[in-house]
C-alpha positions, 0 to 999 in steps of 0.5 A: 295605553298608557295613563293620562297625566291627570289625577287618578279620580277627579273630583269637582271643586267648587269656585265663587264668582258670586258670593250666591252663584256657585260655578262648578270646575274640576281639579285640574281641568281647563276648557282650552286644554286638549283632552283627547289622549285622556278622554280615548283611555277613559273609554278604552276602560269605561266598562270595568274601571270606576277611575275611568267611569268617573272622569268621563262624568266629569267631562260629561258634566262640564261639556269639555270635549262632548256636549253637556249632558247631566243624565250620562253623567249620572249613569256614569258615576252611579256605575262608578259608585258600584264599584265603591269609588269615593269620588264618585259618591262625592261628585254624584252627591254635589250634582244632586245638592245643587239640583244641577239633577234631581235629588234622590232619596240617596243624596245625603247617603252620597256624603256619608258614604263619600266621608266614611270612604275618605273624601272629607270635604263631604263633611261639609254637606253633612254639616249643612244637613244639621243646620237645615234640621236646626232651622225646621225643627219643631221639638216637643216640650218645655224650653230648655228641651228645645234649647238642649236638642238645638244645641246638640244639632249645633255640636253635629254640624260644627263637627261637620264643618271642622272635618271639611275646614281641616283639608281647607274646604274653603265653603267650610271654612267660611261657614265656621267663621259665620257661626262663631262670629254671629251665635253668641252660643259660641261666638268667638271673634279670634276664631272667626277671624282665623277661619274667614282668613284661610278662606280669604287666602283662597280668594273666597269672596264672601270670607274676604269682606267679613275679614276686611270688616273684622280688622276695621272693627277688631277681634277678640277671643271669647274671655270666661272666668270658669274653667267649665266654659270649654269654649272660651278662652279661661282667664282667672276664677276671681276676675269679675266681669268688668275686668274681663270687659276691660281685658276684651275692649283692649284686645279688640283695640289692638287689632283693629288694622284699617291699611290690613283691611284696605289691602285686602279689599284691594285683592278682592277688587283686583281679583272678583271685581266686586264694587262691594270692595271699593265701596267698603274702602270708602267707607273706612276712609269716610270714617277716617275723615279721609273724604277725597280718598273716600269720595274716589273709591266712591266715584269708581264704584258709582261708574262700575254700576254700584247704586249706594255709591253714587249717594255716598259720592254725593255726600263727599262733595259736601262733606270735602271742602276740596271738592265741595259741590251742591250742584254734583251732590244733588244730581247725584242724589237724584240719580240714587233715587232713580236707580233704586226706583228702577231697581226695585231694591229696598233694604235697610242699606238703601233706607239708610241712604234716602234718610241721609239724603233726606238730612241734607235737604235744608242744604241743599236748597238752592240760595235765593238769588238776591234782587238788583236794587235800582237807581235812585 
C-alpha cells in the first residue's frame, strides 16, 4: 500500500479565533477532505509504525473521520512515544497542557523529551513552566536573593521562548514581545515591536493589536551608555542620561506610523472580525481630530455588538459639528449604560467611559423651552 499524500508525522497546530480560546487543527488537515486512503494505511500499520499510530491520534483527537475520542487518542500516542517519535511526545503534551485530558506527572517530561528530539515548538511550554515558577515562587532570604533567582528564571524562560519563536511558533513569538514590551528588566520596544510583527504577519490576533498600538505610540530600542548593559543597545561612555532621553523620544517620533496601524487594524477586522480593531481605529482617528471617520468606525463596531462604542459613537455626535446631535448622544448613552448593567462588565475601560459620560452631563440637558409672552 502506498504512502498517503500527508506528512509522515502530524503535528497539532494551534490557531486563535479568540485571543483567550485556543482551537486546535492539525498541519495539513480539513474537515471536508476525503481521508479514507490515508486513514486505511494508518490502520494497515498501526500495530508497529509510530507514524501510523500518531496520525490515527490526530484523527481521533479532532473527530475527522471517526467520532471523537481523546482516551483512543491517548493510547495511541503513548504507544507512539514507546517507539521514540517526537511528534508523539509533542502532541501528548499539548492534549494534556490544555487539559483536552488529564495531566500527568509526565506532561512536562513530553516537552522535554519532544525538544531533546527536535520538535522546537515544545520549547515554548518549557518556557511557560519557568514563567509559572517565577509567579509562585517563594524564596528564602533578603531581597536581592529573591530578585537574583527571579532574574535566573526569566533568563530560562526567555531562552525558552527564543528556541520556539526561531521556527515561528507564533504563541512564542508573541509572548517575546509581551516581555520585552511590559518588564522594564529588559524592556526593549524595537525588539518587542519585531516579534509582535512576525506573530502579526501569521494573522495572530493578540500580536496585531499590540503592533497597531506600537506604530501609534512609537518604539524605540532600549539606549545604555555602558557597555556591560548587554541588553541594550550601547551608544557612547560619555553620553548622560538627558542626551540618551532626547536620542530616544526622537526615535520614538520617527515611528510612530498611524496609516501602518489603520492598515493592520483593517486586516484584523477583515480576517478575525474583532470589533476591538474598528474601535482601536477610531480611536486613532479621535485622537487625529478626524470625529466623522472616528464616529463611522464607532458606528459599526457599536451594531457589531461592541458595548464602549456605543459611548464612543455618543460622543462624536457632540464632538463633530457635521453630525452634531444632543438628542443621539444621550440615547446612546443610555444605551451604554444599560448594556454594561446587563453585561456585568466593569473594568477600568468601562469606568473610564461612564466618568466621560458623566462630563457632559451640564450639556446634555435639555434647553428650557422659553414661555410664549402674551398680547398686551
Amino acid at each position: 500500500m502506498s504512502r498517503p499524500e500527508l506528512p509522515d508525522s502530524l503535528k497539532f497546530a494551534e490557531h486563535y479565533t479568540h485571543p483567550d480560546f485556543p482551537v486546535y487543527k492539525a498541519t495539513s488537515l480539513s474537515a471536508d477532505a476525503d481521508y479514507s486512503e490515508a486513514i486505511a494505511f494508518f490502520v494497515n500499520g498501526i500495530d508497529d509504525d509510530p507514524h501510523c499510530q500518531n496520525n490515527l491520534a490526530i484523527f481521533f483527537a479532532l473527530g475527522i473521520h471517526y467520532e471523537q475520542d481523546l482516551e483512543k487518542a491517548r493510547t495511541l500516542l503513548i504507544s507512539a512515544i514507546a517507539l521514540n517519535l517526537p511528534e508523539a511526545c509533542f502532541n501528548l503534551g499539548l492534549l494534556e497542557h490544555y487539559r483536552l485530558i488529564s495531566r500527568s506527572p509526565s506532561t512536562l517530561h513530553r516537552f522535554t523529551s519532544a525538544l531533546s528530539l527536535g520538535i522546537k515548538e515544545a520549547s515554548y511550554y518549557l518556557g511557560l513552566n519557568e514563567e509559572r515558577n517565577i509567579s509562585r515562587a517563594d524564596f528564602d532570604g533578603n531581597a536581592m536573593d529573591r530578585s537574583e533567582a527571579f532574574g535566573d528564571a526569566r533568563v530560562r524562560s526567555l531562552r525558552y521562548h527564543a528556541v520556539a519563536a526561531e521556527v515561528g511558533h507564533v504563541l512564542a513569538l508573541t509572548r517575546m514581545g509581551e516581555i520585552h514590551h511590559r518588564e522594564m528588566e529588559v524592556r526593549d520596544d524595537a525588539l518587542a515591536m519585531k516579534y509582535y510583527s512576525q506573530a502579526a504577519q501569521q494573522n495572530h490576533l493578540p500580536a496585531m493589536f499590540a503592533a497597531a498600538e506600537l506604530l501609534v505610540s512609537g518604539y524605540s530600542p532600549r539606549l545604555s551608555a555602558s557597555e556591560t548593559d548587554k541588553s541594550a543597545f550601547y551608544i557612547h561612555n560619555d553620553w548622560n542620561r538627558e542626551r540618551i532621553n532626547t536620542l530616544q523620544a526622537m526615535i520614538i517620533e520617527q515611528t510612530r506610523d498611524r496609516n501602518a496601524a489603520i492598515t493592520l487594524l483593517g486586516r484584523a477586522w477583515k480576517i478575525h472580525r474583532a470589533t476591538e480593531a474598528l474601535e482601536m481605529m477610531g480611536d486613532i482617528r479621535k485622537e487625529e481630530k478626524d470625529y466623522r471617520a472616528a464616529g463611522s468606525y464607532y458606528l459599526t463596531a457599536m451594531h457589531k455588538g461592541n458595548i464602549p462604542c456605543l459611548a464612543k459613537c455618543g460622543e462624536m455626535f457632540l464632538l463633530c459639528e457635521e453630525i452634531r446631535s444632543k438628542t443621539l448622544a444621550r440615547d446612546l448613552f443610555k444605551q451604554f449604560k444599560a448594556r454594561m448593567a446587563e453585561s456585568r462588565i466593569l473594568n477600568t475601560k468601562m469606568l473610564e467611559l461612564t466618568e466621560m459620560i458623566n462630563s457632559y452631563r451640564e450639556e446634555l440637558k435639555p434647553t428650557p423651552k422659553k414661555k410664549k409672552r402674551g398680547r398686551g
